[in-house]
MILUM-332579 format. One line per 2 residues: number of its first residue (from 1); their letters; for each residue x, y, z of C-alpha. Coordinates in steps of 0.05 Angstrom, whole numbers, always signed. Each point is the difference from the previous one (the first is absolute). Layout:
# residues N
NUM = a = X:Y:Z | ...
***
This chain:
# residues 487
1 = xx = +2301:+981:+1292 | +37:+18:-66
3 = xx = +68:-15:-17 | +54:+23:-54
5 = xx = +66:-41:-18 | +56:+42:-25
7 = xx = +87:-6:-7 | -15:+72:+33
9 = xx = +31:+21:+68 | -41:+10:+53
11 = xx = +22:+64:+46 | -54:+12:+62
13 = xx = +6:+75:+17 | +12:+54:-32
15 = xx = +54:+57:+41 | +61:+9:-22
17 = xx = +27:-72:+7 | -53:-27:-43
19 = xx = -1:+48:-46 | +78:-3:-9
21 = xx = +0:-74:-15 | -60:+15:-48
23 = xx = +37:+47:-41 | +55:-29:-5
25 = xx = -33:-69:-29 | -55:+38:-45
27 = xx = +62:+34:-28 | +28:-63:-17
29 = xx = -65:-14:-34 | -11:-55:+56
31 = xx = -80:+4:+19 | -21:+10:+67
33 = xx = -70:+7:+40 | +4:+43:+56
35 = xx = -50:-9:+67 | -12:+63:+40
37 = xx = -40:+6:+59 | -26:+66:-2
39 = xx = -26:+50:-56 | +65:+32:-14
41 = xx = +66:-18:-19 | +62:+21:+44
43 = xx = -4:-36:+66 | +31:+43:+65
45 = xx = +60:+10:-53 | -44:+59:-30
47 = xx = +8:+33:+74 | +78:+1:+10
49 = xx = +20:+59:+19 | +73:-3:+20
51 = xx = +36:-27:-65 | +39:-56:-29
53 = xx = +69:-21:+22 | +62:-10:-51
55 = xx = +63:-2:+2 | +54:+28:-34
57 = xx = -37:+40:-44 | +7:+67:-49
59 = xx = -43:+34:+54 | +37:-15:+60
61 = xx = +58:+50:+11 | +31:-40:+61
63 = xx = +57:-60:+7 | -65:-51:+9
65 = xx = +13:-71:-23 | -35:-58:+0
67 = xx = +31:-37:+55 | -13:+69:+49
69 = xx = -76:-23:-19 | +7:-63:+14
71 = xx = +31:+14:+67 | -62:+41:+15
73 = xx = -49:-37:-20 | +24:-58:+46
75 = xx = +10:+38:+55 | -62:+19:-7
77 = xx = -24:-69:-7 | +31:-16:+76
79 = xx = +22:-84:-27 | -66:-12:-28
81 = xx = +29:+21:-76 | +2:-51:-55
83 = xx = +71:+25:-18 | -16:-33:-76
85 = xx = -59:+43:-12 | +30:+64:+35
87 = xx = +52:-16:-56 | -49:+2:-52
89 = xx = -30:+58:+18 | +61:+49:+16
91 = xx = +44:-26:-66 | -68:+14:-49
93 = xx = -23:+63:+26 | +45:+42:-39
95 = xx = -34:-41:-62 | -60:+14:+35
97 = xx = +6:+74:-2 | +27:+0:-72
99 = xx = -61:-41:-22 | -47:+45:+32
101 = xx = +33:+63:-27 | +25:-22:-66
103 = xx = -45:-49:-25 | -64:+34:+24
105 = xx = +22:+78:+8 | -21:+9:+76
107 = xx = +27:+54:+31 | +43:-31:+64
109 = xx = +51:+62:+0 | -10:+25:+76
111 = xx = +33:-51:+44 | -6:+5:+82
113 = xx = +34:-30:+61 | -53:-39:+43
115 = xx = +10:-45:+61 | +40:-49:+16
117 = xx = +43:+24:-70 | +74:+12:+8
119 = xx = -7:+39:-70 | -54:+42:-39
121 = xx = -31:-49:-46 | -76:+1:-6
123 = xx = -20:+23:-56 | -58:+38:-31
125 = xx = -23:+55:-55 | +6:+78:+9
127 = xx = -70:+15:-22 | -60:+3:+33
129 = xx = -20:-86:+3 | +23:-48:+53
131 = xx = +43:-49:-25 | -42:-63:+17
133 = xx = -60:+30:-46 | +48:+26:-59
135 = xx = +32:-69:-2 | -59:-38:+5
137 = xx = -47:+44:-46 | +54:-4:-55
139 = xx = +5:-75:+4 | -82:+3:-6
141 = xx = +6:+46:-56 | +60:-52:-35
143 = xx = -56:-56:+15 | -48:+21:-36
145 = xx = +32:+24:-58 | +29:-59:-12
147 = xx = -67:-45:+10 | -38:+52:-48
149 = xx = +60:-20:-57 | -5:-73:+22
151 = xx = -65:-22:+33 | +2:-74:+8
153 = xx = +67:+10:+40 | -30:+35:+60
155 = xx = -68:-21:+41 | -15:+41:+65
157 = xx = -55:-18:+44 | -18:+50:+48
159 = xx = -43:-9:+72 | +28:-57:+2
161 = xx = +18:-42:+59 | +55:-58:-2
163 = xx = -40:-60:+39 | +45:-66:-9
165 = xx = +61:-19:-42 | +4:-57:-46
167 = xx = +44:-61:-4 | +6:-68:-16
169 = xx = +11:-25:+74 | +57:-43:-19
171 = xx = +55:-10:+30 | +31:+70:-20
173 = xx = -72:+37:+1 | +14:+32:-64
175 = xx = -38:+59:-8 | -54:+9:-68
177 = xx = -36:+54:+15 | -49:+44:+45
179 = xx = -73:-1:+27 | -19:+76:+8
181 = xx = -72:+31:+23 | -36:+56:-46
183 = xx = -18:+43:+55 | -49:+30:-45
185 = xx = -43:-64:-15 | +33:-47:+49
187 = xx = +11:-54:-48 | +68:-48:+12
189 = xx = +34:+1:-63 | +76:-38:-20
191 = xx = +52:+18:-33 | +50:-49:-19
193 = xx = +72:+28:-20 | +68:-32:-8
195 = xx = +26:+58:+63 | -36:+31:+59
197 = xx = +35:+58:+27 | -24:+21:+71
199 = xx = +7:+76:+5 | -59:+4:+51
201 = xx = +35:+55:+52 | +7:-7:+74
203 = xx = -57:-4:+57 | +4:+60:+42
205 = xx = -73:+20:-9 | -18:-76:+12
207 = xx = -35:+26:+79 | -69:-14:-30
209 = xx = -26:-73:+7 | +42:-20:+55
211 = xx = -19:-68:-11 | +45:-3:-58
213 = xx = +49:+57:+18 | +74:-13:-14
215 = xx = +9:+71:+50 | -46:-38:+49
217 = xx = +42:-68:-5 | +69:+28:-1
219 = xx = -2:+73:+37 | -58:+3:+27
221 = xx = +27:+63:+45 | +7:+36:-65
223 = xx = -81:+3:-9 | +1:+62:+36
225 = xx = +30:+46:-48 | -28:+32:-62
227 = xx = +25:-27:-74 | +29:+33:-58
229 = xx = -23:-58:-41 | -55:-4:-61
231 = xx = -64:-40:+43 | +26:-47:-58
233 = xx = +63:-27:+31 | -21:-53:+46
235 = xx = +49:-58:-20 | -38:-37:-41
237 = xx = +60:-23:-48 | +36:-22:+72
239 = xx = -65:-36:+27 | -14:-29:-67
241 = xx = +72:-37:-15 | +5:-20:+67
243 = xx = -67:-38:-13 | +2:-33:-72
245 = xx = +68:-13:-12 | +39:+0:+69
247 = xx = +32:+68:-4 | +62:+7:+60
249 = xx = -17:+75:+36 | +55:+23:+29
251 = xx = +7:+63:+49 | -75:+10:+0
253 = xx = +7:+39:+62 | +43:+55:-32
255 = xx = -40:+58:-13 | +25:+72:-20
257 = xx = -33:+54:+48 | +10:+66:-35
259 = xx = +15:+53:+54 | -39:+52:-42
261 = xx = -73:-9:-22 | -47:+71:-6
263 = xx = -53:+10:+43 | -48:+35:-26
265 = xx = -30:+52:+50 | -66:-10:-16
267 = xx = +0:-79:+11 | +51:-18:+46
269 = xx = -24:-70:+4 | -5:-25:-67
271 = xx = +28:-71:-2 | +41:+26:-76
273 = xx = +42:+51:+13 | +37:+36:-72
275 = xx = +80:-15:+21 | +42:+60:+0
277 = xx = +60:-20:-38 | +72:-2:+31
279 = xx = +21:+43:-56 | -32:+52:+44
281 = xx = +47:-16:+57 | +56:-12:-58
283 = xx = -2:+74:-21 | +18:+23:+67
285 = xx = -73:-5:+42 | +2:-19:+73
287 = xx = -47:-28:+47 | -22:+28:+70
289 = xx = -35:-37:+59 | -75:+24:+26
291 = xx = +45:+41:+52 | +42:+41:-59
293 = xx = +71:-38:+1 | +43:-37:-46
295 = xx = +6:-66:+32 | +34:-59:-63
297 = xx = +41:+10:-64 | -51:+15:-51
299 = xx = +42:-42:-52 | +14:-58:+36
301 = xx = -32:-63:-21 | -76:+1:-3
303 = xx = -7:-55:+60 | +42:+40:+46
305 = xx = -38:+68:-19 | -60:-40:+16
307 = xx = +27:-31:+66 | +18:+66:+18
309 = xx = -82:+41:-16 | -13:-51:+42
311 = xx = +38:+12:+52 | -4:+68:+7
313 = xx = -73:+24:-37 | -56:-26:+32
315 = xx = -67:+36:+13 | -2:-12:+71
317 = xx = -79:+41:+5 | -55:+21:-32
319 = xx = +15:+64:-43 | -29:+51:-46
321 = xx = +21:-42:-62 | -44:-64:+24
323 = xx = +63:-37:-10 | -17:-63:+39
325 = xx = +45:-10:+72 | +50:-55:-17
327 = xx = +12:+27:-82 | +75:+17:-10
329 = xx = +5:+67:-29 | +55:+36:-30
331 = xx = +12:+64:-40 | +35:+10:-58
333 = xx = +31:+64:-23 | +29:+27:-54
335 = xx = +48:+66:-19 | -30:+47:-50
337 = xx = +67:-5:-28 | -9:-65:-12
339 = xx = -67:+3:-35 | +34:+6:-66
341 = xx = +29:-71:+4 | -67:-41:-2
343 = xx = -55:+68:-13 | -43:-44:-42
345 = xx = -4:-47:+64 | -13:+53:+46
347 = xx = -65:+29:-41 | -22:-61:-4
349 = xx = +3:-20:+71 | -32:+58:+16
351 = xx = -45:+1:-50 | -36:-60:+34
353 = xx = +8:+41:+66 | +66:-47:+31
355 = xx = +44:+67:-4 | -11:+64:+23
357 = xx = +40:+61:-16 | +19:+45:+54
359 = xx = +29:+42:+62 | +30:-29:+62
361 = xx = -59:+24:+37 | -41:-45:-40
363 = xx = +44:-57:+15 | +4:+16:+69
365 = xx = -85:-7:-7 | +3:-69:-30
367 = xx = +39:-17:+47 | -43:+23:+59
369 = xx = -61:-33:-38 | +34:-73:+10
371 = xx = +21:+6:+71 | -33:+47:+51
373 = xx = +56:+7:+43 | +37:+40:-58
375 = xx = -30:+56:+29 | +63:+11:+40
377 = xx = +36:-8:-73 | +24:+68:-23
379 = xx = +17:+28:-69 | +68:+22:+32
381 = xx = +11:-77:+25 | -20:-26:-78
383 = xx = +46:+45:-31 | +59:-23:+45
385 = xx = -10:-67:-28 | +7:+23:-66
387 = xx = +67:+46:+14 | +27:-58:+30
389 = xx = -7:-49:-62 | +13:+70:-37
391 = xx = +63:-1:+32 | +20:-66:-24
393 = xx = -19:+13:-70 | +38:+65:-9
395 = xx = +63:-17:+31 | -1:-73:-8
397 = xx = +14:-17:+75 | -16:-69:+22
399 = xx = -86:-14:+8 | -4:-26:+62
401 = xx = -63:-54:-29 | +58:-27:-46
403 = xx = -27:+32:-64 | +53:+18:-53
405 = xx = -34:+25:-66 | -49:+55:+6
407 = xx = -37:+49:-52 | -13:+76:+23
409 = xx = -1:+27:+71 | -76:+11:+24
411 = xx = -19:+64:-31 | -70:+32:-5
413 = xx = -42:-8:-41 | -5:-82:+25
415 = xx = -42:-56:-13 | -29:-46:+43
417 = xx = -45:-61:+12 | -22:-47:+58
419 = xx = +33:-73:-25 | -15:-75:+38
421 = xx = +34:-66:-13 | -39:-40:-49
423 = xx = -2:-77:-27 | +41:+15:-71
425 = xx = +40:-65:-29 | +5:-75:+12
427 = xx = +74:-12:-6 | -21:-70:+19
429 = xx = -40:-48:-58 | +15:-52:-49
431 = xx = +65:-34:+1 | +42:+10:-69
433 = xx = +56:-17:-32 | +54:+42:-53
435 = xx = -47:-6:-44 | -67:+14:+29
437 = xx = -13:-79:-2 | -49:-6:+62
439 = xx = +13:-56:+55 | -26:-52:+24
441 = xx = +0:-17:+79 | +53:-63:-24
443 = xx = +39:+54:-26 | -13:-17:-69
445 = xx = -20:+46:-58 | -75:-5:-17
447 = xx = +7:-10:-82 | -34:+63:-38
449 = xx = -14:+36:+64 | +29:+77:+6
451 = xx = -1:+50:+58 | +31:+66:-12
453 = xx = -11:+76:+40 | -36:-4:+73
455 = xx = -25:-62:+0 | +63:-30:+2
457 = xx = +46:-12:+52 | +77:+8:+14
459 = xx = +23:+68:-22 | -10:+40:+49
461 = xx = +13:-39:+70 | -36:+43:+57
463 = xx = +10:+64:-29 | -13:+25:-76
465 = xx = +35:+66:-16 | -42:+58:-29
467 = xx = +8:-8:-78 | +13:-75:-4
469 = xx = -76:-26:-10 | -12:+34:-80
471 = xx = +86:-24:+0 | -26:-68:+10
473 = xx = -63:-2:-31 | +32:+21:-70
475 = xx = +66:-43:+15 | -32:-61:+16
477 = xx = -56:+11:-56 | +57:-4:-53
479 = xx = +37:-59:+33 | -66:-37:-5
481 = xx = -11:+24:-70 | +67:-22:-27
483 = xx = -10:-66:+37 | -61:-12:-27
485 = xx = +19:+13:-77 | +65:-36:+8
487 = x = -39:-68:+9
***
């Protein structure tokens, strides 16, 4: 086993919560080591597809306001809301924005109404990249450059698994360091540090060894559905903490199922499923049942959306698709008037073959495909369920499923793909103070111990809203970064 002893931080992960709170302390010319699990930097951050949430900003052209957010997010959060943190992170996301925008140039100039969002405030850039790879690749980029100028101030160790946290098992357990794996050689190394900063992600791809499976021990009737997760997110900051140094978990049960992950045609059964984004259903897309009807508010809150696929969606027989009986199934579709609002997304989507461009015959096919008894299903009855939402787009009447902003009424050419619920955030994790201090089961802070992003707890309550987990990650990663150089 070899060891190093440092006055460096320690940050264990490396999406956009780690790499925040790196930044921000390597540009203070504070020296940090960063442990990642896999080969690449960027975490599941690297995949958002939605956007980032702020609020008021330059972008916005709305009567938004920070308390509006706040009121969402907690309603959203159904009681189970640390009202301090949802403080935290609605009063610094303008700063947020302006740090991502001004201080590192990204584009975050197209800004979209999702879910459970009384105003249009998730924001990304007008070009062609999602926003959770431009933000993340240009913090990457800002990284490096400042580690080839400065060498000794940043250490990365890649393949890398976190395997027990150090402390002096007194009576505060004050944290000195890590013990991390080299996947490549499998030697135990330590790293001592004066901080550890926990920025490990969630566990919603933790269905694997269910001997150890936080999925398994808390929601064990959520094995059944697919993930959206990196195989790499499987708790192991949560399991870890809990273990060495008494972590409290709070609201472990809470896990985000995203209404809308891609099936892909060709392997319907593929335990990872690539999430369609809500920005699809932000820019005016609806969702249809196996049977060809409208049947929830397509931007209500994602549990509800869920709650309501599976109500209404699922594959009762066998079918042409292979789609296996019991799978919840919906269809998303979107206006080729509304194709200019997220194009970039759309080619990519169907690129990988999620999307398909075409007639209302076609539709009418997939349909038919998924449920055998659509053979009764007419163009003719399909296009009355687009006049009818039609109807309420052009002349503004009242939607009888409660929705109230739309994009585009349903006009060929559309776009559409075959979407199931799948396994996408952890709202539940790591119990955390203000400041990102972790705590203890005694309710005390664990000295030198940090949790910030998805592996903490408390921000979110039962519900996250789209555009709140990169909000988080980069709020939270600058809290714990000024906390850490204050001291």
């Amino acid at each position: 086993m070899s060891q190093s002893s440092s006055n460096r931080t320690i940050v264990v992960g490396s999406g956009l919560a780690g790499l925040t709170t790196t930044l921000q302390l390597i540009s203070q010319n504070h020296p940090v080591t960063m442990i990642e699990k896999t080969a690449k930097l960027g975490g599941n951050s690297i995949k958002a597809s939605s956007g980032i949430n702020g609020v008021p900003t330059i972008y916005q052209h709305n009567d938004d306001t920070v308390e509006a957010f706040k009121d969402d997010t907690l309603k959203s959060g159904k009681g189970l809301c640390n009202p301090s943190l949802v403080d935290e992170l609605t009063s610094r996301s303008r700063d947020a924005i302006e740090w991502l925008t001004k201080d590192l140039k990204i584009d975050l100039s197209s800004v979209t109404q999702l879910g459970g969002h009384s105003f249009a405030r998730t924001h990304k850039g007008a070009g062609k990249l999602p926003p959770g790879f431009s933000i993340v690749s240009t913090l990457i980029k800002r990284i490096e450059e400042i580690q080839v100028s400065n060498p000794d101030i940043l250490t990365i160790h890649k393949n890398s698994r976190l395997v027990k946290i150090l402390s002096d098992g007194g009576d505060n357990n004050k944290v000195s360091g890590v013990q991390y794996q080299d996947q490549t050689s499998n030697e135990v190394k330590s790293e001592y540090g004066v901080n550890v900063v926990l920025a490990t992600g969630g566990f919603s791809a933790d269905t694997q060894n269910l001997e150890t499976s936080l999925l398994k021990q808390y929601r064990p009737d959520l094995l059944q559905f697919a993930s959206s997760n990196g195989e790499q997110t499987t708790g192991d900051g949560q399991k870890i903490a809990l273990r060495d140094v008494n972590a409290h978990l709070i609201q472990m049960d809470q896990i985000q199922v995203h209404p809308t992950g891609f099936i892909k045609p060709e392997n319907v059964a593929s335990q990872w499923k690539f999430l369609c984004g809500e920005l699809m259903r932000g820019i005016g897309g609806i969702l249809l049942s196996p049977n060809g009807y409208r049947f929830v508010n397509e931007l209500t809150t994602r549990d509800v959306v869920t709650e309501a696929v599976m109500q209404h969606c699922q594959v009762k027989q066998e079918n042409k698709l292979g789609l296996p009986v019991g799978t919840y199934v919906s269809v998303l579709v979107v206006s080729g008037d509304d194709y200019p609002k997220a194009a970039n997304h759309i080619d990519f989507y169907a690129s990988q073959g999620l999307l398909q461009k075409g007639t209302l015959e076609d539709l009418l096919k997939l349909l038919q495909s998924i449920n055998p008894e659509n053979d009764k299903l007419t163009t003719t009855k399909l296009q009355q369920t687009f006049d009818e939402y039609n109807e309420v787009v052009k002349s503004k009447k009242k939607d009888t499923l409660n929705r109230t902003v739309f994009g585009s009424a349903i006009s060929s050419p559309i776009y559409f793909g075959l979407t199931t619920p799948v396994l996408h955030f952890a709202m539940g994790g790591i119990e955390v103070d203000s400041h990102a201090h972790v705590i203890n089961s005694q309710g005390q802070i664990i000295p030198n111990l940090y949790a910030v992003g998805e592996v903490s707890a408390g921000v979110h309550g039962a519900n996250r809203l789209g555009g709140s987990s990169l909000l988080e990650c980069v709020v939270f990663g600058k809290k714990v970064s000024q906390e850490i150089l204050s001291h």
